[in-house]
C-alpha positions as CSV (number, residue, x, y, z in Angstrom):
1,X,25.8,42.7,59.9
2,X,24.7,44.5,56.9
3,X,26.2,47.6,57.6
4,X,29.1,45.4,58.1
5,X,29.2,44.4,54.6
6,X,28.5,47.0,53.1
7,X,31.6,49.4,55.0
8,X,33.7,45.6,54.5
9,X,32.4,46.0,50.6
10,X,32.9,50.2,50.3
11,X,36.6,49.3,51.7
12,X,36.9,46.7,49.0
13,X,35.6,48.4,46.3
14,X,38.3,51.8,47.3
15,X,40.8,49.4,47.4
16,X,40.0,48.4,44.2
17,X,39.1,52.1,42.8
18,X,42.7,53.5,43.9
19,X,44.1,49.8,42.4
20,X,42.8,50.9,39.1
21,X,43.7,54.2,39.5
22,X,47.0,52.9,39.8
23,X,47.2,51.0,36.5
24,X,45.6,54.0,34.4
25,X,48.6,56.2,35.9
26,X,51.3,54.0,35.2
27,X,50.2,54.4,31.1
28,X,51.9,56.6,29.7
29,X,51.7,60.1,27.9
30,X,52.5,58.2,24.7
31,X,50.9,60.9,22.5
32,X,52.6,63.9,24.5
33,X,54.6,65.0,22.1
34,X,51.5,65.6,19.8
35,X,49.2,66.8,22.0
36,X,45.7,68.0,20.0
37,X,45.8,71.0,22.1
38,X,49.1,72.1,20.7
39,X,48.0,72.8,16.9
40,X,52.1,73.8,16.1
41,X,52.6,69.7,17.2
42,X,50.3,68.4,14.8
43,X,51.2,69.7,11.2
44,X,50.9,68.1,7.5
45,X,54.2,69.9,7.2
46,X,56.6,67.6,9.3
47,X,57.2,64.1,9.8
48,X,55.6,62.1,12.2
49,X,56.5,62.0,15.6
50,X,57.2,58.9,16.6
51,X,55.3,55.5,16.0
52,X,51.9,57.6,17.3
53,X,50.7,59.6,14.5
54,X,50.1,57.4,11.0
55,X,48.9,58.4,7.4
56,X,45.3,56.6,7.8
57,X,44.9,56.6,4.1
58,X,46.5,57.5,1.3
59,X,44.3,58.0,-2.5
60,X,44.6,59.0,-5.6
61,X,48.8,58.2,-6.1
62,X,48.3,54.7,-5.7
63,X,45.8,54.1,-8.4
64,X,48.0,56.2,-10.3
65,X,50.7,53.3,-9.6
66,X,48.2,50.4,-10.3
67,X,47.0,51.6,-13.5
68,X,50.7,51.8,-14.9
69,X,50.9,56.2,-14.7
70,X,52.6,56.7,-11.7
71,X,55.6,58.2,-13.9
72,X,53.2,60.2,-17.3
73,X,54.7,59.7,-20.7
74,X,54.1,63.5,-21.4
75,X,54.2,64.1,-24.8
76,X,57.4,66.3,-26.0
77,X,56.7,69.9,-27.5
78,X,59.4,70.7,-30.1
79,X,60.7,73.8,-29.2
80,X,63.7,75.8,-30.6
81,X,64.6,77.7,-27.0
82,X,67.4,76.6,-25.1
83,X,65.5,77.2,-22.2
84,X,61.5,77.2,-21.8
85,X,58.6,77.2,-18.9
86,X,54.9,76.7,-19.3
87,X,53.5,77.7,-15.9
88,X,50.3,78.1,-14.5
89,X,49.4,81.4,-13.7
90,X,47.4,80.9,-10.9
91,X,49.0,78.9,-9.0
92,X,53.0,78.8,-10.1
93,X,53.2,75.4,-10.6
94,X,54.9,74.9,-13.9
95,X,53.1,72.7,-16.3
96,X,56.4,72.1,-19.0
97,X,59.8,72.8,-18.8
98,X,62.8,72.5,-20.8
99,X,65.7,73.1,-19.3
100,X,63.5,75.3,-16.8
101,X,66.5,76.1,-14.1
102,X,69.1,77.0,-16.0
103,X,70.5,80.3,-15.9
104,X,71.0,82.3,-18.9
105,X,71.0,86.1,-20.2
106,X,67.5,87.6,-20.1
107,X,68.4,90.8,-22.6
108,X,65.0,92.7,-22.4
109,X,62.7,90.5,-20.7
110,X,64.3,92.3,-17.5
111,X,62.3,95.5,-18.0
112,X,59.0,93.4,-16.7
113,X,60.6,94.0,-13.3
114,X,62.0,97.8,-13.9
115,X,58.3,98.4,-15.1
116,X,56.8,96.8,-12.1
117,X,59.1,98.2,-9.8
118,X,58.9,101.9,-10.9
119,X,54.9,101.3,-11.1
120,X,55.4,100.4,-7.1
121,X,57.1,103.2,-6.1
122,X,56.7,106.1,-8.4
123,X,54.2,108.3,-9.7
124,X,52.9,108.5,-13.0
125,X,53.6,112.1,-12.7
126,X,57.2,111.9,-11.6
127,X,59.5,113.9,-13.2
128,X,62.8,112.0,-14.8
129,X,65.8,113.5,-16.0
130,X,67.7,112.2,-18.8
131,X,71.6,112.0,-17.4
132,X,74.6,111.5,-19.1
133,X,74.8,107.6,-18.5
134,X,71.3,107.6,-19.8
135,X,71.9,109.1,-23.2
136,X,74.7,106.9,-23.8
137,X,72.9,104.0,-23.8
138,X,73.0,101.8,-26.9
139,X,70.4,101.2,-29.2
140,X,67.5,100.4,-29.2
141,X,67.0,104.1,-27.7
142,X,64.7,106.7,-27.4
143,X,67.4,109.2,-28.5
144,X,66.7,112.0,-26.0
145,X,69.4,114.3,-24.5
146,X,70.9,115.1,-21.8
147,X,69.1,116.7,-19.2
148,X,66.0,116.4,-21.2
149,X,62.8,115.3,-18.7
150,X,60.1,113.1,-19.4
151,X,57.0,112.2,-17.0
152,X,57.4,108.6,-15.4
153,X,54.3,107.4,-17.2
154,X,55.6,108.4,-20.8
155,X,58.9,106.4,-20.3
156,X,56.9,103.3,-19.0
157,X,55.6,103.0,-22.4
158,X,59.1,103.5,-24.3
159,X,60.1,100.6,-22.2
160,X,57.9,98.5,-22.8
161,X,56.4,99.2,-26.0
162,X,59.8,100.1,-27.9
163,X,62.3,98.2,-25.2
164,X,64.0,101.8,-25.3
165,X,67.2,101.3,-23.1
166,X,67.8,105.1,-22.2
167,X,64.7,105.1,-20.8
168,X,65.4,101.8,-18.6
169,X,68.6,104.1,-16.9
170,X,66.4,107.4,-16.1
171,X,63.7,105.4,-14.5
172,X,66.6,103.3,-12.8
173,X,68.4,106.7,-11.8
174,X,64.7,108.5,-10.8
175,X,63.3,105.7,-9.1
176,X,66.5,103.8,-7.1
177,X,69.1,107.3,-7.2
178,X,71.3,105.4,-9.7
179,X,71.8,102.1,-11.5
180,X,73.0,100.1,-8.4
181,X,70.4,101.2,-6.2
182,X,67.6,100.1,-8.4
183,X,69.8,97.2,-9.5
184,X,69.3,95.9,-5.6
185,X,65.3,97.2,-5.3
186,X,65.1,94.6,-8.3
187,X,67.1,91.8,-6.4
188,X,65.2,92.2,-3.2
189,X,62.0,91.5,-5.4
190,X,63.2,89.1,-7.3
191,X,64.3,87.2,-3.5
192,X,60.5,88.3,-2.4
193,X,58.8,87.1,-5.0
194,X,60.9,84.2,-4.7
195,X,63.2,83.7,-7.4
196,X,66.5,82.1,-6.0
197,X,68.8,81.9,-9.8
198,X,68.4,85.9,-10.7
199,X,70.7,88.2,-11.0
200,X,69.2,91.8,-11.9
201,X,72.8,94.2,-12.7
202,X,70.8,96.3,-14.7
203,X,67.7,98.0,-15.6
204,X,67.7,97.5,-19.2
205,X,69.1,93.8,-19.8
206,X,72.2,94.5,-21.5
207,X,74.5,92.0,-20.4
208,X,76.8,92.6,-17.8
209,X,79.0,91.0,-15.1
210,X,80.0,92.6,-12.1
211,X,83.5,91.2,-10.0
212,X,82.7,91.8,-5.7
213,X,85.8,93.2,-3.9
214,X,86.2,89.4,-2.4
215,X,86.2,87.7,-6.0
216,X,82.8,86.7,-6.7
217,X,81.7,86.6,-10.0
218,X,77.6,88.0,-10.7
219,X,76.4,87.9,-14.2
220,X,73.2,89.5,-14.9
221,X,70.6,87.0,-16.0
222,X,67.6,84.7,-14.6
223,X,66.1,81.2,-15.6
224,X,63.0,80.5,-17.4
225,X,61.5,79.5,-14.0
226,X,62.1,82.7,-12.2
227,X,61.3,84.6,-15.0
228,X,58.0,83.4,-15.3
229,X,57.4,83.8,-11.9
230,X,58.0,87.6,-12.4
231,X,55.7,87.9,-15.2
232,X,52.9,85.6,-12.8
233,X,53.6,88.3,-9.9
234,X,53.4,91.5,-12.1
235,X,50.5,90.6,-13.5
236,X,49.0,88.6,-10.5
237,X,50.0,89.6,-7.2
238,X,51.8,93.5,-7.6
239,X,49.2,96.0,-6.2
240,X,49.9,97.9,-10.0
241,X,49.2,94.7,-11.9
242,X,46.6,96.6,-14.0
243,X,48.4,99.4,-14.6
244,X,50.7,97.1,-16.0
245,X,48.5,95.2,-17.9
246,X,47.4,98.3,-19.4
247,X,50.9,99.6,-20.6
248,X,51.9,96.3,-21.9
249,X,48.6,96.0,-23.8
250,X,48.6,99.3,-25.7
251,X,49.1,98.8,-29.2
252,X,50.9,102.9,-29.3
253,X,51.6,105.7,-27.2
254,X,52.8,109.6,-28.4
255,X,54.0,111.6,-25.9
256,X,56.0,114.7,-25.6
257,X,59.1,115.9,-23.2
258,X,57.6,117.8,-19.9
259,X,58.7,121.3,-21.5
260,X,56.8,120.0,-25.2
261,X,59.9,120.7,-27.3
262,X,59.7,117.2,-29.2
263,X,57.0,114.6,-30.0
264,X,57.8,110.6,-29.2
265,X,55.9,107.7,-30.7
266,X,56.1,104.2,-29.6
267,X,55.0,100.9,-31.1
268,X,54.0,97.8,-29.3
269,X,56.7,95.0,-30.5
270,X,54.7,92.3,-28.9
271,X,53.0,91.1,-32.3
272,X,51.5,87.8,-30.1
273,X,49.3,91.0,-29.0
274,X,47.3,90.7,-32.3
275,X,48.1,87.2,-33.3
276,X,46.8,85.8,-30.2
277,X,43.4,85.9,-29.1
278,X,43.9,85.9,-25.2
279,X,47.2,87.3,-24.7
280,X,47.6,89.6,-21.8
281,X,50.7,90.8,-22.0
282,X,54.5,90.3,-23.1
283,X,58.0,91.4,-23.9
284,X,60.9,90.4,-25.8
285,X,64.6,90.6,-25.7
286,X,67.4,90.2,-27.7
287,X,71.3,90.9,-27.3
288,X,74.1,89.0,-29.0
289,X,74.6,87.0,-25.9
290,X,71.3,86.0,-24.6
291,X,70.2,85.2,-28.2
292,X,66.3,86.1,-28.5
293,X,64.1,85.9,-25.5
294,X,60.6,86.2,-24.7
295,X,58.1,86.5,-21.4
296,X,54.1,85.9,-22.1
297,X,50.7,85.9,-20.2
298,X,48.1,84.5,-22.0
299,X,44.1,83.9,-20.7
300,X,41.8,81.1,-22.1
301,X,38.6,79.9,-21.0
302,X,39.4,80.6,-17.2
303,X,42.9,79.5,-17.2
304,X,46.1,81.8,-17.2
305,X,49.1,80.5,-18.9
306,X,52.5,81.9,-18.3
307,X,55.2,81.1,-20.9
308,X,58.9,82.3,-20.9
309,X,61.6,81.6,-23.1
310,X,65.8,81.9,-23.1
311,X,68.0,81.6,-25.9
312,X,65.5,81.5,-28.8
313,X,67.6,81.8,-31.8
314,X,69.7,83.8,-33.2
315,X,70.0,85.9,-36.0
316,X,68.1,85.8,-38.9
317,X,65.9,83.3,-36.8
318,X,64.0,86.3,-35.2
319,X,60.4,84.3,-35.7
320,X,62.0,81.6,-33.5
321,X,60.3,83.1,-30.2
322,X,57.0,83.3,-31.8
323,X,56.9,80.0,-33.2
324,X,57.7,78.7,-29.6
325,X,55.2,80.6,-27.8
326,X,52.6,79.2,-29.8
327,X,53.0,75.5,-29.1
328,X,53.9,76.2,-25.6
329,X,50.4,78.0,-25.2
330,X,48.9,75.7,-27.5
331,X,50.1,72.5,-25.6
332,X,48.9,74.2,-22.3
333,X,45.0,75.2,-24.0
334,X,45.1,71.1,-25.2
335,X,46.0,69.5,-22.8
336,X,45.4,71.0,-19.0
337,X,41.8,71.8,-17.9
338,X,40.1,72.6,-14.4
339,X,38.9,69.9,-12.1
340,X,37.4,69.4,-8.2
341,X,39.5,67.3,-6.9
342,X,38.0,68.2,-3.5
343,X,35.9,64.6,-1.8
344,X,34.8,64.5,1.8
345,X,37.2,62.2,3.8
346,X,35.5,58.6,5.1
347,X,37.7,58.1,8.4
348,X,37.2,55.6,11.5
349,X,37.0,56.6,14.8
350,X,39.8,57.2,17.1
351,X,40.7,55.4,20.3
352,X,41.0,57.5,23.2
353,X,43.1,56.2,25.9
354,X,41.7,56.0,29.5
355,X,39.1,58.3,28.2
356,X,35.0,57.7,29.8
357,X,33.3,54.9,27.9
358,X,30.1,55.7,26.1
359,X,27.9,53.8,23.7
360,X,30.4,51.6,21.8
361,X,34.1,52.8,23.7
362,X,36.1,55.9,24.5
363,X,36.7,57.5,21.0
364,X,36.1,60.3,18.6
365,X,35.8,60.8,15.0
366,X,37.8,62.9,12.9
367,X,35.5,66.0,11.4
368,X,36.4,69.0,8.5
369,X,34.2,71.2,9.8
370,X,34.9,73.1,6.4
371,X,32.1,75.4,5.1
372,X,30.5,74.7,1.5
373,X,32.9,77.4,0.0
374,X,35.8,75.5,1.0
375,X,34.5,71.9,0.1
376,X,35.8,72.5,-3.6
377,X,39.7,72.3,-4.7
378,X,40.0,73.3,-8.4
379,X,43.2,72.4,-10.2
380,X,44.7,73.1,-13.5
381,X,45.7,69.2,-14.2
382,X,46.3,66.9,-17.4
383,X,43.9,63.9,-18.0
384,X,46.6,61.7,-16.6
385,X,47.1,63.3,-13.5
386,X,46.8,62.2,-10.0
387,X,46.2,64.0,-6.6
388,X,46.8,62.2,-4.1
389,X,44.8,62.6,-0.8
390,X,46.7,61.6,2.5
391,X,45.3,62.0,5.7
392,X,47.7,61.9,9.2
393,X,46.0,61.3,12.1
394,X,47.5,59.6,15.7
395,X,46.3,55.9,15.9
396,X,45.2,56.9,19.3
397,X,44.6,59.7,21.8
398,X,45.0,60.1,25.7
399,X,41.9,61.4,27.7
400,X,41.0,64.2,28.1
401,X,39.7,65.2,24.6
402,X,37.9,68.3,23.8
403,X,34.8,68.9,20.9
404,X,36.5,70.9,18.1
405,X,40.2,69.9,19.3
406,X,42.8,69.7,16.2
407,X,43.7,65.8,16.0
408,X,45.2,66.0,12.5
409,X,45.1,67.6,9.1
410,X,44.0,66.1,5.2
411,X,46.5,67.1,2.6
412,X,46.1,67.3,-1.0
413,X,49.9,65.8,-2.9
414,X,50.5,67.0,-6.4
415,X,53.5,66.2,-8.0
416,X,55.2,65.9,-4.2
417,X,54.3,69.1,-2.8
418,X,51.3,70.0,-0.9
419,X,48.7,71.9,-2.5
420,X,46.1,72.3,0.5
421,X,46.1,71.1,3.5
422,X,43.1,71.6,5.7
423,X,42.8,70.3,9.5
424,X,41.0,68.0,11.2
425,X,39.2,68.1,14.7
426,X,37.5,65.9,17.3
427,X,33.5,65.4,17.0
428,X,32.9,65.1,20.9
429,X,34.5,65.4,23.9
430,X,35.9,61.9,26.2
431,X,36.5,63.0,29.6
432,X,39.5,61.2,31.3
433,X,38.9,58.3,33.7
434,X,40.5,59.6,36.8
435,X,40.3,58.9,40.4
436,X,37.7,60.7,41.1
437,X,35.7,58.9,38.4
438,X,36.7,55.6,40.0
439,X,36.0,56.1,43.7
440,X,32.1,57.3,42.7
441,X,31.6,54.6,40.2
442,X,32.6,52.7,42.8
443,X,30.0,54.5,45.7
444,X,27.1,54.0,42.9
445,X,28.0,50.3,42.6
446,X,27.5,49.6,46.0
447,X,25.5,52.8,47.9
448,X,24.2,55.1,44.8
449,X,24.3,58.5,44.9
C-alpha cells in the first residue's frame, strides 16, 4: 500500500512538475530583444527597446530644475567679434559662444592647418621651391624669387611667425603637388578632425570662392567652432603637436636660402605670447573681407582654454582681437574650475524571470566593476552646473543569467550629450527553472535523492 502511494504520489507530483513546466514556457521572451548577452542590444546610446528597459534613476538635472537653474543665467562677456568660441581644450566642449556656427572668412588663421599638415607629412629637411604662383603672392610676403629653395622647417616659421603668404603656396605646392591638392589634404582633415562648416581653398587664407562645373558655389572660410577645434587638434591630438607648439612659441627665427645667398628674419606677431602668462600658442589674420581674426591656446592652473575669433574689427581697430582674447580667457580662468563628479551608483536588485530562487528571490544586482582609476570623472564646469547621472537598466530579466553579464550601462549628461558612459553587469548567476529542475525537485519532495 505504501509503495502504492508513493508511485500514485511520484505520478502526481510529474503531473504537476510537467504542469508547471507548462506555465513557465508559455512566458514569454519579453526581454529578447535586449538580451544581456548581446552587449550591441544594450547601449546608453539608443532608445529603449520597448516597455522593458527603464532609466532607474536619473540625478543631478533635476535638482538643477528644483533649485530654479535648470536654464543658467550666464553672465554676457562684451566682445567686439562678430563671431567668438571659448572651448575647452581638453575635452571640445565649448564653454561660450557668440555666434559660434556661423561661417565667415578665416584670413590667416588658416595657416594653423597648412602648418599642421606640412608638419604631418613632410620633413623638416624637405627641400621647397619657390614657383611662379608663389612669388606672386600678395603681401604680407617673404619676397623670395622664383626658383629660389628654402628647407621646409625655415618656411614653417615665416608662416607662422610673419603670416608670410608665399611661403603658404611653396609649402602648399611641396607638400600637396599644387594648391588644389593641398587645398583637399586640408578638407579631408578638417572632415577628420570633424569640422562640418570649413571650406579650406587655400593655403594662405586669402579669400577666395571657387564655382564647381555643376554650379555650386565654395567660399573659403570656417566658423569659430571648427576653428577652434583645429587649434584643440594641433596642439592636442596631431602626432607633431610639439613641434608645433614649438614654432608657434618662438619669439624669432633667421634663416637663410638652401644655397646661403640671402639672410631671412622673422618676428613672432602673436604679442598675447608676452602679454599673457600661459599662452601656448596663436595666430592672427586679417584681409579686407574677413576683417581681423584670431585663434589662441592658453594653459592655466591645469586647464586648457581654446579661444577663436571671426570678424574682429576693422581698420584702425587692430587692438580689437586682443582686447577680446583677454576677456574670453579671462571669463574662462573665473569662472570654470575642475570637479569629480564621479559617485558610486546605489541601485536595487533586478528581478529575474523564472530564474532559481535563493535567499530572498530570483534576482541580481547591478555592479561597476570599475577599477579605482576609473572611479573619478573630472570636468571643467561652472559653479552652476549640473551633471546629470542616469542609469538604464531592464525592470526585469529572463533566466538564465550569468556573473559578470552586461545588464545596462550609467551615463554621465552634460549639457544633453553624454560625457561617459560606463556599463553595468550582473553580481551572480540565477540559473533558469526548467524542466529538469521541476521533475527532481519534485523526486526530492517525495523520494530524495
Amino acid at each position: 500500500m505504501v509503495k502504492k502511494n508513493r508511485i500514485r504520489g511520484l505520478m502526481v507530483g510529474i503531473t504537476i512538475g510537467f504542469a508547471f513546466w507548462g506555465r513557465v514556457q508559455a512566458v514569454p521572451k519579453t526581454l529578447e530583444a535586449i538580451s544581456p548577452r548581446n552587449p550591441y542590444r544594450v547601449s546608453a546610446f539608443t532608445e529603449p527597446a520597448g516597455p522593458y528597459r527603464e532609466i532607474v534613476y536619473t540625478e543631478g538635472e533635476e535638482r538643477a530644475k528644483e533649485e530654479g537653474k535648470d536654464k543658467k543665467d550666464e553672465e554676457k562677456v562684451s566682445l567686439h567679434s562678430l563671431s567668438a568660441v571659448l572651448m575647452d581644450g581638453d575635452t571640445g566642449r565649448i564653454l561660450y559662444e557668440k555666434d559660434g556656427q556661423v561661417f565667415r572668412s578665416m584670413a590667416s588663421t588658416t595657416k594653423i592647418m597648412t602648418c599642421i599638415l606640412a608638419l604631418e607629412n613632410g620633413t623638416p629637411r624637405d627641400i621647397c621651391t619657390v614657383s611662379e604662383t608663389a612669388a606672386a603672392q600678395p603681401k604680407v610676403r617673404l619676397g623670395a624669387r622664383k626658383d629660389t629653395q628654402f628647407y621646409l622647417e625655415d618656411l614653417l616659421y615665416s608662416l607662422m611667425l610673419e603670416s608670410h603668404n608665399d611661403s603658404a603656396v611653396a609649402i602648399a605646392e611641396q607638400i600637396g603637388g599644387s594648391v588644389e591638392g593641398f587645398s583637399a589634404m586640408m578638407n579631408q582633415k578638417a572632415k577628420e578632425i570633424g569640422c562640418e562648416n570649413t571650406c579650406f581653398l587655400t593655403p594662405n587664407g586669402l579669400d577666395k570662392t571657387y564655382t564647381a562645373p555643376g554650379g555650386e558655389e565654395y567660399i573659403h572660410g570656417t566658423t569659430a567652432e571648427d576653428l577652434a577645434a583645429i587649434m584643440r587638434y594641433c596642439i592636442k591630438d596631431s602626432p607633431k603637436r610639439e613641434e608645433f607648439l614649438e614654432i608657434t612659441r618662438t619669439a624669432s627665427h633667421t634663416f637663410t636660402d638652401v644655397e646661403k645667398k640671402g639672410t631671412f628674419s622673422c618676428v613672432n606677431h602673436n604679442a598675447l605670447l608676452s602679454m599673457m602668462e600661459g599662452l601656448l600658442s596663436g595666430k592672427t589674420g586679417f584681409t579686407d573681407k574677413a576683417g581681423y581674426s584670431y585663434v589662441a591656446a592658453l594653459e592655466d592652473d591645469g586647464r586648457t582654454y581654446i579661444i577663436a575669433l571671426l570678424g574682429c574689427g576693422w581698420p584702425p581697430h587692430k587692438t580689437y582681437k586682443w582686447a577680446d582674447a583677454r576677456a574670453l580667457f579671462g571669463y574662462g580662468k573665473e569662472r570654470y574650475h575642475y570637479r569629480d563628479v564621479y559617485q558610486e551608483p546605489k541601485l536595487q536588485e533586478i528581478p529575474v524571470e523564472n530564474g532559481i530562487e535563493e535567499g530572498n528571490g530570483a534576482s541580481v544586482k547591478p555592479v561597476s566593476r570599475l577599477g579605482e582609476k576609473d572611479r573619478h570623472l573630472r570636468l571643467l564646469l561652472a559653479e552652476d552646473e549640473k551633471v546629470e547621472r542616469q542609469a538604464e537598466l531592464p525592470k526585469l530579466l529572463e533566466a538564465p543569467v550569468k556573473e559578470g553579464e552586461l545588464i545596462g550601462h550609467i551615463r554621465y549628461i552634460l549639457d544633453g550629450k553624454t560625457i561617459r558612459s560606463y556599463p553595468l553587469f550582473a553580481d551572480r548567476s540565477v540559473e533558469r527553472r526548467d524542466w529538469e529542475y521541476c521533475f527532481w525537485q519534485v523526486w526530492d519532495k517525495f523520494f530524495g535523492r
